[in-house]
C-alpha positions in Angstrom: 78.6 51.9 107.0 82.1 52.8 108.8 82.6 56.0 110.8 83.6 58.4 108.3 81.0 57.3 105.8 78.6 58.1 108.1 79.5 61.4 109.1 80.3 62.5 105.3 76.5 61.6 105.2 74.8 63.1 108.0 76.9 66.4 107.5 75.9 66.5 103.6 72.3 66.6 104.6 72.8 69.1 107.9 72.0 72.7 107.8 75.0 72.9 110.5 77.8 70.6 111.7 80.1 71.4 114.6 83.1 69.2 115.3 84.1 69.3 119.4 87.2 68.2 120.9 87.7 68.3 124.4 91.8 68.4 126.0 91.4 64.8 127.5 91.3 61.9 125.3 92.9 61.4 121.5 92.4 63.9 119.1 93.8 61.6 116.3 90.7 60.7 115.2 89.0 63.3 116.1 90.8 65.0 112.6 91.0 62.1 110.5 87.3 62.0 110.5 87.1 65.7 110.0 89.3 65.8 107.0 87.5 63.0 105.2 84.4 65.1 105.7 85.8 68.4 104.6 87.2 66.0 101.6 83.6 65.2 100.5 82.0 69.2 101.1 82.3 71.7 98.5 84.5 75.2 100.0 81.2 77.0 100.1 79.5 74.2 102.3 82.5 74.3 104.7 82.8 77.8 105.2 79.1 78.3 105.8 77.7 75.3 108.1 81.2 73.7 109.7 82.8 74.8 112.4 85.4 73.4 114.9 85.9 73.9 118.4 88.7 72.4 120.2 89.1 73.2 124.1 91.9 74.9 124.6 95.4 73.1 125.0 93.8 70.9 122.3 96.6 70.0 119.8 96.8 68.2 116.6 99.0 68.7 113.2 95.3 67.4 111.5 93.6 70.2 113.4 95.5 72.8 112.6 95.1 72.1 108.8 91.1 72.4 108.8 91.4 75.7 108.7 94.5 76.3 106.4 93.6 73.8 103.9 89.8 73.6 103.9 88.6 77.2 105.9 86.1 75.5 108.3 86.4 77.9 110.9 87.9 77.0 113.5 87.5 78.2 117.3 88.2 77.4 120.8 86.5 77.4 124.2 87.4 77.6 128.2 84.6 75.9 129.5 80.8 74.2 129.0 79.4 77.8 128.8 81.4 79.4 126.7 81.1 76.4 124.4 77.3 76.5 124.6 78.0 79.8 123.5 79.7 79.4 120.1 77.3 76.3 119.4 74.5 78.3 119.6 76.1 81.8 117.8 76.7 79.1 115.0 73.3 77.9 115.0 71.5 81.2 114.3 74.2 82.0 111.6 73.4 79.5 109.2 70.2 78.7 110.3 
């Protein structure tokens, strides 16, 4: 099973998924993988239980499309804390 298979699967059968990408490191893939999930997901499904955080000075033509084209929500944090933060605030909301 490649990649994007198995995350389509995994978030079909999670109550929430949360996409992270941190500044360092290429965030190519980092949206190709989360458009061929939000391909597979019904609207409802991704506004509810997806969300994206990206740490700030993150930047990506793919990233900025979740939102527009699929409205995952889509956040971003300063630091491990506040990013423990928004997990967890995303958590209780669909859980």
């Amino acid at each position: 099973m490649d990649a994007a298979t198995q995350s389509v699967e995994f978030t079909k059968v999670s109550v929430a998924t949360v996409f992270i990408a941190p500044a360092m490191g290429d965030n190519l893939g980092v949206g190709i993988e989360i458009g061929s999930v939000c391909e597979h997901l019904s609207s409802q499904e991704l506004r509810e239980e997806v969300l994206f955080l990206g740490e700030q000075n993150v930047e990506s033509s793919m990233i900025d499309a979740i939102s527009d084209r699929w409205h995952v929500t889509v956040d971003e944090f300063d630091d491990f804390d506040g990013l423990y933060q928004a997990v967890k605030a995303h958590v209780r909301q669909v859980a």
